[in-house]
C-alpha positions as CSV (number, residue, x, y, z in Angstrom):
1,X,15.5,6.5,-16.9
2,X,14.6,7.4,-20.8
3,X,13.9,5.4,-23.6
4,X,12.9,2.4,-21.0
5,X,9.6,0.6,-20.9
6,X,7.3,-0.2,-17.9
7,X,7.8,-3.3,-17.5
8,X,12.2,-2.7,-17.6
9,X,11.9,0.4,-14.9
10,X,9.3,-2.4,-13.0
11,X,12.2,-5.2,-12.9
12,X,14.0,-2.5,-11.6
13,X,12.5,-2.0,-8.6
14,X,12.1,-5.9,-8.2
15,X,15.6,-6.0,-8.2
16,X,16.5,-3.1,-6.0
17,X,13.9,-4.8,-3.0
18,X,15.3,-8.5,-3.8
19,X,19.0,-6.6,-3.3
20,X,18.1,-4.9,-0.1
21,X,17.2,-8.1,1.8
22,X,19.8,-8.4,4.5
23,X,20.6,-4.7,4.4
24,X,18.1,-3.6,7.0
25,X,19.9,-3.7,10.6
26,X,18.6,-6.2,13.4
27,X,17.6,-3.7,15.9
28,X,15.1,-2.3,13.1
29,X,13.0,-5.7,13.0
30,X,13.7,-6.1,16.5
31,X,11.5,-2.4,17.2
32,X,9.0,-3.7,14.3
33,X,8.4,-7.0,16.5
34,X,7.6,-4.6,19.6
35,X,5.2,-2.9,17.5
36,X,4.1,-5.9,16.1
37,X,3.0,-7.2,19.7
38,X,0.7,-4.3,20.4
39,X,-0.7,-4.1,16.8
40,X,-1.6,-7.6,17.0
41,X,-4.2,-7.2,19.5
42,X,-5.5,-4.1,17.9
43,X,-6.0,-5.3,14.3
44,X,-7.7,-8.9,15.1
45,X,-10.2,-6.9,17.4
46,X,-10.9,-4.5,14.5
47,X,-10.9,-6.8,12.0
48,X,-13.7,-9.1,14.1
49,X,-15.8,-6.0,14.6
50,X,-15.8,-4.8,11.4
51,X,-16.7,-8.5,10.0
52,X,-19.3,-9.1,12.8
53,X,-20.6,-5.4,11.4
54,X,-20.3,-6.3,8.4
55,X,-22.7,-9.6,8.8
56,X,-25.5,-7.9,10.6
57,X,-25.9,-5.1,8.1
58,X,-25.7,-7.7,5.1
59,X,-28.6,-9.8,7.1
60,X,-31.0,-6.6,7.9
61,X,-30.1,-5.3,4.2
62,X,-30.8,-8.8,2.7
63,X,-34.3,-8.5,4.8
64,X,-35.2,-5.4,3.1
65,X,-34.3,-5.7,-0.2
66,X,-36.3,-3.8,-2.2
67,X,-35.4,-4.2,-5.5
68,X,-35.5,-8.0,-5.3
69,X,-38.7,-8.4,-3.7
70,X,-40.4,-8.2,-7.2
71,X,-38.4,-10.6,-9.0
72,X,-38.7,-14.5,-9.2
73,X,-38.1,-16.3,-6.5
74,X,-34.7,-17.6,-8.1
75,X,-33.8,-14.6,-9.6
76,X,-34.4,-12.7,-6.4
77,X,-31.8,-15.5,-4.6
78,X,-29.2,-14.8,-7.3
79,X,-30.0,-10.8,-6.9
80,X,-29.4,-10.6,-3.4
81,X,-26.0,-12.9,-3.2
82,X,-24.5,-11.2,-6.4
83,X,-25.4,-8.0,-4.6
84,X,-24.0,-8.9,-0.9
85,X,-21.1,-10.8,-2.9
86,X,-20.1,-7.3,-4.4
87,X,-20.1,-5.1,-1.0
88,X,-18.3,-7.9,0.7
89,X,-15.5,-7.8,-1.8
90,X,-15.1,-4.0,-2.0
91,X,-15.7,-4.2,1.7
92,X,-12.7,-6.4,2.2
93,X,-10.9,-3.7,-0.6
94,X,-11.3,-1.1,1.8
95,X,-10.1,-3.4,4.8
96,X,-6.9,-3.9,2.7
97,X,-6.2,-0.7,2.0
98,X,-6.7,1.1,5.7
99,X,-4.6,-2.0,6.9
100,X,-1.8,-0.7,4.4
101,X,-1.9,2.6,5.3
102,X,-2.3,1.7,8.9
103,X,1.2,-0.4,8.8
104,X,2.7,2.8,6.9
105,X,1.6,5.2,9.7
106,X,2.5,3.3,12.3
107,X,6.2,2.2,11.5
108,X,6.9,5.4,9.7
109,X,9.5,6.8,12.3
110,X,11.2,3.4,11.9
111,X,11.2,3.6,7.9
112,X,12.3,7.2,8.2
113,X,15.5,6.1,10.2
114,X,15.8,3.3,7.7
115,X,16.2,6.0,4.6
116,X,18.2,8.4,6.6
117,X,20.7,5.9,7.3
118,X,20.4,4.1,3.9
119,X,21.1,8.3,2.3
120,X,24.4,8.8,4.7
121,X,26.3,5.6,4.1
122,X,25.6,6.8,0.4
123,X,27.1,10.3,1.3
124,X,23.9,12.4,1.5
125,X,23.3,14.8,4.5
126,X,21.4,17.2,5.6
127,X,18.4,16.1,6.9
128,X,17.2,17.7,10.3
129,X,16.5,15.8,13.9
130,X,14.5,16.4,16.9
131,X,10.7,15.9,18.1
132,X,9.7,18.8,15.9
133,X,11.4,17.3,12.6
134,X,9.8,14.0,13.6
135,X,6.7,15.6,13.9
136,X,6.8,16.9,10.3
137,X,8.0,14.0,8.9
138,X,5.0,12.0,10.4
139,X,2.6,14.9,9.2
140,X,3.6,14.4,5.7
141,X,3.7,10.6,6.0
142,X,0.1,10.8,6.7
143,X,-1.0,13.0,4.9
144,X,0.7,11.9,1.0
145,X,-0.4,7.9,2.5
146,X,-4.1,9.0,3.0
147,X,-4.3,10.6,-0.1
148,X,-2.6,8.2,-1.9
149,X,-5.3,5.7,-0.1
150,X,-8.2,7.5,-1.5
151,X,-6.9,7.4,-5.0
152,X,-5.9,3.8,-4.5
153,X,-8.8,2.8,-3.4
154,X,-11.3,4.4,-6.1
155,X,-9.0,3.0,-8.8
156,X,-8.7,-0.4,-7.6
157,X,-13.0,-0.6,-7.5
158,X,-13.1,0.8,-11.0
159,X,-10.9,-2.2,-11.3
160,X,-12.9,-4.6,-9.5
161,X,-15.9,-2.6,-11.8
162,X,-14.1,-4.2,-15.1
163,X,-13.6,-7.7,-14.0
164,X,-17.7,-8.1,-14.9
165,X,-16.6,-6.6,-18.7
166,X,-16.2,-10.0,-20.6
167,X,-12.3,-10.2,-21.8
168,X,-11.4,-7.0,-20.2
169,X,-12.5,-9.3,-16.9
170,X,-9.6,-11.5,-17.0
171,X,-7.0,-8.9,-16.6
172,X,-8.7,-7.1,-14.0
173,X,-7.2,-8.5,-10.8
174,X,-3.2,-7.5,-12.3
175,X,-4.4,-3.9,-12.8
176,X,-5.8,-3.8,-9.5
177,X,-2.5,-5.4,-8.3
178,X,-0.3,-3.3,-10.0
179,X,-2.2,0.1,-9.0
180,X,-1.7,-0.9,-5.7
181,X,2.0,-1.7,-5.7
182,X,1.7,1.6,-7.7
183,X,1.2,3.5,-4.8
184,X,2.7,1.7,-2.3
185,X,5.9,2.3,-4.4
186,X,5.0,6.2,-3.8
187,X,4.6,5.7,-0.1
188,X,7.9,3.7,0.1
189,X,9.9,6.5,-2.0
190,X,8.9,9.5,-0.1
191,X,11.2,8.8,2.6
192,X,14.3,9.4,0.3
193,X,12.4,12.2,-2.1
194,X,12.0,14.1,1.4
195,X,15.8,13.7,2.4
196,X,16.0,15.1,-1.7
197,X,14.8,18.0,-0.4
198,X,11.5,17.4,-3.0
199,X,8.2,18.8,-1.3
200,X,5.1,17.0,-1.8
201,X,4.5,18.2,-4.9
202,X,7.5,17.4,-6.9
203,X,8.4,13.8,-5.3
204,X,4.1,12.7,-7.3
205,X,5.9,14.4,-10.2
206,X,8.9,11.9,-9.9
207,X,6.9,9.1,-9.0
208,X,4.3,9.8,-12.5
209,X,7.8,9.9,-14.3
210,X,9.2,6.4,-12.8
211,X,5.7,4.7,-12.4
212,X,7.5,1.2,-13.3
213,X,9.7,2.0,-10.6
214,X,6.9,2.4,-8.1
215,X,5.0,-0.5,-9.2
216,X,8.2,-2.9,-8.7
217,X,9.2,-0.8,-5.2
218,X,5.6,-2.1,-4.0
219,X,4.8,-5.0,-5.4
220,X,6.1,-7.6,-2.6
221,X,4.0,-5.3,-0.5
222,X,0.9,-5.5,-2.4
223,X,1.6,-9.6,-2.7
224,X,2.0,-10.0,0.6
225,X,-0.8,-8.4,1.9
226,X,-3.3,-10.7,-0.3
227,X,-1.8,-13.0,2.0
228,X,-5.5,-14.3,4.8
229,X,-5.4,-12.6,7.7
230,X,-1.2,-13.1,8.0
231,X,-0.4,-10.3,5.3
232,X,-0.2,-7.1,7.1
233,X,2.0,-8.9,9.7
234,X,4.4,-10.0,7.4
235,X,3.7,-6.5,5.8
236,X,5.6,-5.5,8.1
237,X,9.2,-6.7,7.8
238,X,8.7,-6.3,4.1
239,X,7.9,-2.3,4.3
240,X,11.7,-1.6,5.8
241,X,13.5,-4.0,2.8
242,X,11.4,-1.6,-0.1
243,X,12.3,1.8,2.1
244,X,15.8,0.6,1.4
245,X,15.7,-0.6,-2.3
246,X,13.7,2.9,-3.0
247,X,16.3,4.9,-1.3
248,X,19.1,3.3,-3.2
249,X,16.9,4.1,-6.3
250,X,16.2,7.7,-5.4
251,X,19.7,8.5,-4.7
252,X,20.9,7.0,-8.1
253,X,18.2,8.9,-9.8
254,X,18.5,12.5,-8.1
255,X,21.9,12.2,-8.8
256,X,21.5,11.5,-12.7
257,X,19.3,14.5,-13.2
Protein backbone atom coordinates (compact mmCIF):
# COMPACT_ATOMS: atom_id res chain seq x y z
CA UNK A 1 0.00 0.00 0.00
CA UNK A 2 2.26 3.20 -1.11
CA UNK A 3 1.87 6.62 -0.68
CA UNK A 4 -0.68 5.81 2.38
CA UNK A 5 -0.38 7.05 5.88
CA UNK A 6 -0.55 5.16 9.23
CA UNK A 7 -3.40 6.11 10.35
CA UNK A 8 -5.32 5.13 6.45
CA UNK A 9 -3.48 1.52 6.32
CA UNK A 10 -4.80 1.41 10.37
CA UNK A 11 -8.56 2.02 9.29
CA UNK A 12 -7.82 -0.51 7.11
CA UNK A 13 -7.45 -3.19 9.31
CA UNK A 14 -10.39 -1.79 11.38
CA UNK A 15 -12.41 -2.34 8.65
CA UNK A 16 -11.16 -5.68 7.42
CA UNK A 17 -11.97 -7.14 11.40
CA UNK A 18 -15.44 -5.05 11.55
CA UNK A 19 -16.14 -7.01 7.85
CA UNK A 20 -15.19 -10.44 9.09
CA UNK A 21 -17.70 -10.51 11.93
CA UNK A 22 -20.11 -13.26 10.89
CA UNK A 23 -17.68 -14.93 8.59
CA UNK A 24 -16.07 -17.24 11.17
CA UNK A 25 -18.19 -20.73 11.06
CA UNK A 26 -20.26 -21.83 14.22
CA UNK A 27 -18.43 -24.96 14.87
CA UNK A 28 -15.19 -22.66 15.29
CA UNK A 29 -16.67 -20.82 18.46
CA UNK A 30 -18.34 -23.82 19.42
CA UNK A 31 -14.40 -25.68 19.84
CA UNK A 32 -13.28 -22.04 21.39
CA UNK A 33 -16.19 -22.54 24.13
CA UNK A 34 -14.76 -26.18 24.88
CA UNK A 35 -11.51 -24.62 25.31
CA UNK A 36 -12.85 -21.86 27.00
CA UNK A 37 -14.26 -24.33 29.86
CA UNK A 38 -10.91 -25.78 30.66
CA UNK A 39 -8.97 -22.53 30.42
CA UNK A 40 -11.26 -20.98 32.77
CA UNK A 41 -10.30 -22.93 35.68
CA UNK A 42 -6.72 -22.64 34.76
CA UNK A 43 -6.34 -18.85 34.39
CA UNK A 44 -8.54 -17.69 37.65
CA UNK A 45 -6.15 -20.20 39.69
CA UNK A 46 -3.08 -18.50 38.08
CA UNK A 47 -4.25 -15.34 38.19
CA UNK A 48 -5.10 -15.63 42.25
CA UNK A 49 -1.67 -17.10 42.80
CA UNK A 50 0.23 -14.77 41.12
CA UNK A 51 -1.85 -11.81 42.94
CA UNK A 52 -1.66 -13.56 46.34
CA UNK A 53 2.38 -13.74 45.34
CA UNK A 54 2.31 -10.69 44.37
CA UNK A 55 0.89 -9.17 47.91
CA UNK A 56 3.23 -11.02 50.07
CA UNK A 57 6.35 -9.99 48.38
CA UNK A 58 5.08 -6.22 48.18
CA UNK A 59 4.42 -6.63 52.25
CA UNK A 60 7.99 -8.30 53.09
CA UNK A 61 9.57 -5.73 50.44
CA UNK A 62 7.70 -2.77 51.94
CA UNK A 63 9.17 -4.14 55.49
CA UNK A 64 12.64 -3.84 54.24
CA UNK A 65 12.79 -0.88 52.39
CA UNK A 66 15.99 0.38 52.46
CA UNK A 67 16.09 3.35 50.68
CA UNK A 68 13.07 4.79 52.47
CA UNK A 69 14.02 4.08 55.89
CA UNK A 70 16.12 7.42 55.90
CA UNK A 71 13.59 9.67 54.61
CA UNK A 72 10.78 11.62 56.39
CA UNK A 73 8.30 9.92 57.74
CA UNK A 74 5.81 11.27 54.98
CA UNK A 75 8.14 11.19 52.34
CA UNK A 76 9.03 7.65 53.16
CA UNK A 77 4.93 6.72 52.91
CA UNK A 78 4.84 8.37 49.48
CA UNK A 79 8.32 6.51 48.56
CA UNK A 80 7.17 3.17 49.27
CA UNK A 81 3.44 3.43 47.55
CA UNK A 82 4.88 5.22 44.43
CA UNK A 83 7.37 2.44 44.47
CA UNK A 84 4.80 -0.69 45.05
CA UNK A 85 2.31 1.41 42.73
CA UNK A 86 5.01 1.01 39.88
CA UNK A 87 5.75 -2.92 40.16
CA UNK A 88 2.06 -3.53 40.55
CA UNK A 89 1.33 -1.88 37.23
CA UNK A 90 4.15 -3.40 35.26
CA UNK A 91 3.32 -6.42 37.17
CA UNK A 92 -0.22 -6.46 35.88
CA UNK A 93 1.70 -5.43 32.13
CA UNK A 94 3.37 -8.66 32.24
CA UNK A 95 -0.01 -10.48 33.34
CA UNK A 96 -1.51 -9.05 30.16
CA UNK A 97 0.83 -9.89 27.99
CA UNK A 98 1.46 -13.83 28.97
CA UNK A 99 -2.45 -13.98 29.03
CA UNK A 100 -2.18 -12.77 25.25
CA UNK A 101 0.15 -15.01 24.24
CA UNK A 102 -1.33 -17.76 26.26
CA UNK A 103 -4.85 -17.37 24.28
CA UNK A 104 -2.63 -17.24 20.97
CA UNK A 105 -0.94 -20.56 21.83
CA UNK A 106 -3.63 -22.25 22.90
CA UNK A 107 -6.33 -21.70 20.09
CA UNK A 108 -3.70 -21.60 17.42
CA UNK A 109 -4.68 -24.97 15.70
CA UNK A 110 -8.17 -23.44 15.59
CA UNK A 111 -6.96 -20.00 14.01
CA UNK A 112 -4.71 -22.01 11.64
CA UNK A 113 -7.88 -23.81 10.27
CA UNK A 114 -9.59 -20.42 10.31
CA UNK A 115 -6.85 -18.94 7.63
CA UNK A 116 -6.57 -22.14 5.66
CA UNK A 117 -10.11 -22.05 4.97
CA UNK A 118 -10.38 -18.24 4.72
CA UNK A 119 -7.04 -18.75 1.75
CA UNK A 120 -9.07 -21.67 -0.31
CA UNK A 121 -12.47 -20.07 -0.71
CA UNK A 122 -10.16 -17.21 -2.00
CA UNK A 123 -8.42 -19.78 -4.36
CA UNK A 124 -5.06 -20.35 -2.58
CA UNK A 125 -3.73 -23.92 -2.05
CA UNK A 126 -1.02 -25.57 -1.10
CA UNK A 127 -0.65 -25.78 2.27
CA UNK A 128 0.27 -29.17 3.86
CA UNK A 129 -1.77 -31.45 6.60
CA UNK A 130 -1.05 -34.00 9.09
CA UNK A 131 0.22 -34.24 12.89
CA UNK A 132 3.72 -33.39 11.67
CA UNK A 133 2.50 -30.14 9.64
CA UNK A 134 0.49 -29.32 12.74
CA UNK A 135 3.34 -29.72 14.70
CA UNK A 136 5.36 -27.09 12.73
CA UNK A 137 2.78 -24.75 12.49
CA UNK A 138 2.39 -24.75 16.39
CA UNK A 139 6.36 -24.57 16.61
CA UNK A 140 6.32 -21.39 14.74
CA UNK A 141 3.29 -20.00 16.45
CA UNK A 142 5.16 -20.10 19.58
CA UNK A 143 7.99 -19.27 18.80
CA UNK A 144 7.36 -15.63 16.43
CA UNK A 145 4.35 -15.05 19.61
CA UNK A 146 7.06 -15.34 22.44
CA UNK A 147 9.33 -13.29 20.72
CA UNK A 148 7.02 -10.91 19.72
CA UNK A 149 6.01 -10.94 23.69
CA UNK A 150 9.42 -9.97 24.71
CA UNK A 151 9.57 -7.06 22.44
CA UNK A 152 6.07 -6.15 23.34
CA UNK A 153 6.54 -6.18 26.60
CA UNK A 154 9.94 -4.04 26.90
CA UNK A 155 8.30 -1.48 24.59
CA UNK A 156 5.10 -1.14 26.27
CA UNK A 157 7.22 -0.37 29.95
CA UNK A 158 9.35 2.17 28.12
CA UNK A 159 5.89 3.36 27.55
CA UNK A 160 4.60 3.10 30.87
CA UNK A 161 8.44 4.85 31.58
CA UNK A 162 7.16 8.13 29.60
CA UNK A 163 3.80 8.62 31.15
CA UNK A 164 5.99 10.26 34.33
CA UNK A 165 7.60 12.79 31.40
CA UNK A 166 5.17 15.87 31.79
CA UNK A 167 3.25 16.35 28.21
CA UNK A 168 4.86 13.36 26.69
CA UNK A 169 2.71 11.68 29.81
CA UNK A 170 -0.56 12.19 28.32
CA UNK A 171 -0.06 10.25 25.26
CA UNK A 172 1.60 7.47 26.82
CA UNK A 173 -1.21 4.97 27.41
CA UNK A 174 -2.20 5.16 23.09
CA UNK A 175 1.43 4.25 22.38
CA UNK A 176 1.43 1.58 24.68
CA UNK A 177 -1.99 0.63 23.09
CA UNK A 178 -1.04 0.81 19.80
CA UNK A 179 2.36 -1.16 20.26
CA UNK A 180 0.36 -3.79 21.54
CA UNK A 181 -2.31 -4.10 18.80
CA UNK A 182 1.05 -3.66 16.81
CA UNK A 183 1.97 -6.97 17.56
CA UNK A 184 -0.93 -8.69 17.98
CA UNK A 185 -1.58 -7.60 14.35
CA UNK A 186 1.80 -9.67 13.61
CA UNK A 187 0.60 -12.69 15.55
CA UNK A 188 -2.90 -12.55 13.76
CA UNK A 189 -1.15 -12.28 10.15
CA UNK A 190 1.26 -15.00 10.39
CA UNK A 191 -1.29 -17.54 9.77
CA UNK A 192 -1.85 -16.29 6.13
CA UNK A 193 2.04 -15.05 5.57
CA UNK A 194 2.74 -18.87 6.39
CA UNK A 195 0.13 -20.28 3.83
CA UNK A 196 2.26 -17.23 1.55
CA UNK A 197 4.82 -19.51 1.69
CA UNK A 198 6.91 -16.38 3.70
CA UNK A 199 9.29 -17.89 6.51
CA UNK A 200 9.71 -16.08 9.65
CA UNK A 201 11.86 -13.84 8.41
CA UNK A 202 10.16 -12.20 5.61
CA UNK A 203 6.40 -12.22 7.00
CA UNK A 204 8.46 -9.20 10.21
CA UNK A 205 9.58 -7.75 6.93
CA UNK A 206 5.86 -7.42 5.72
CA UNK A 207 4.47 -6.63 8.89
CA UNK A 208 7.41 -3.43 9.37
CA UNK A 209 6.15 -2.49 5.76
CA UNK A 210 2.22 -2.56 6.75
CA UNK A 211 2.67 -1.52 10.51
CA UNK A 212 -0.83 0.46 10.18
CA UNK A 213 -2.21 -2.64 9.05
CA UNK A 214 -1.03 -4.55 12.13
CA UNK A 215 -1.99 -2.03 14.51
CA UNK A 216 -5.78 -1.91 13.10
CA UNK A 217 -5.64 -6.15 12.73
CA UNK A 218 -5.03 -6.06 16.60
CA UNK A 219 -6.47 -3.34 18.04
CA UNK A 220 -10.02 -4.95 19.08
CA UNK A 221 -7.65 -7.50 20.67
CA UNK A 222 -5.60 -5.18 22.57
CA UNK A 223 -9.12 -3.27 23.65
CA UNK A 224 -10.58 -6.08 24.74
CA UNK A 225 -8.20 -7.40 26.80
CA UNK A 226 -7.98 -4.02 29.07
CA UNK A 227 -11.29 -5.33 29.71
CA UNK A 228 -11.06 -6.64 34.31
CA UNK A 229 -10.62 -9.88 34.64
CA UNK A 230 -13.33 -10.73 31.46
CA UNK A 231 -10.87 -9.71 28.59
CA UNK A 232 -8.94 -12.68 27.73
CA UNK A 233 -12.30 -14.57 27.64
CA UNK A 234 -13.80 -12.45 25.28
CA UNK A 235 -10.20 -12.41 23.76
CA UNK A 236 -11.14 -15.24 22.61
CA UNK A 237 -13.88 -15.11 20.09
CA UNK A 238 -12.25 -11.86 18.95
CA UNK A 239 -8.76 -13.73 17.93
CA UNK A 240 -10.67 -15.92 15.11
CA UNK A 241 -12.76 -12.54 13.59
CA UNK A 242 -8.92 -10.65 13.14
CA UNK A 243 -7.28 -14.25 11.70
CA UNK A 244 -9.94 -13.77 9.12
CA UNK A 245 -9.83 -9.92 8.32
CA UNK A 246 -5.80 -10.43 8.21
CA UNK A 247 -6.06 -13.29 5.86
CA UNK A 248 -8.39 -11.43 3.52
CA UNK A 249 -5.68 -8.62 3.90
CA UNK A 250 -2.67 -10.83 3.23
CA UNK A 251 -4.13 -12.45 0.21
CA UNK A 252 -5.06 -8.97 -1.37
CA UNK A 253 -1.58 -7.79 -0.57
CA UNK A 254 0.59 -10.93 -1.82
CA UNK A 255 -1.27 -10.78 -4.72
CA UNK A 256 -0.57 -6.94 -5.55
CA UNK A 257 3.13 -7.40 -5.23
Amino acid sequence: MKNVSLLEQMLVGLRGVISSVGKVSTRIYIMIFICLIVYIPISVGGTIYFLHTLYDWLSTLSAEWSWTQHLPEWASKIGSNVSKFIICVVSLVFLSIIGGCIILIVISPLLGKVAEKMWKNKGGNGFKSGAKANVINLRRTIVITLRTAITQAALTIFAFGLSFVPVVGFVAPFISLAINSYFYGISFSDYALELAGRDYKTSLLFCKSNKGIMVGLGLPFAIVLLIPFLGQYVGLFLAPIAVSASTDIVWDKVHEE
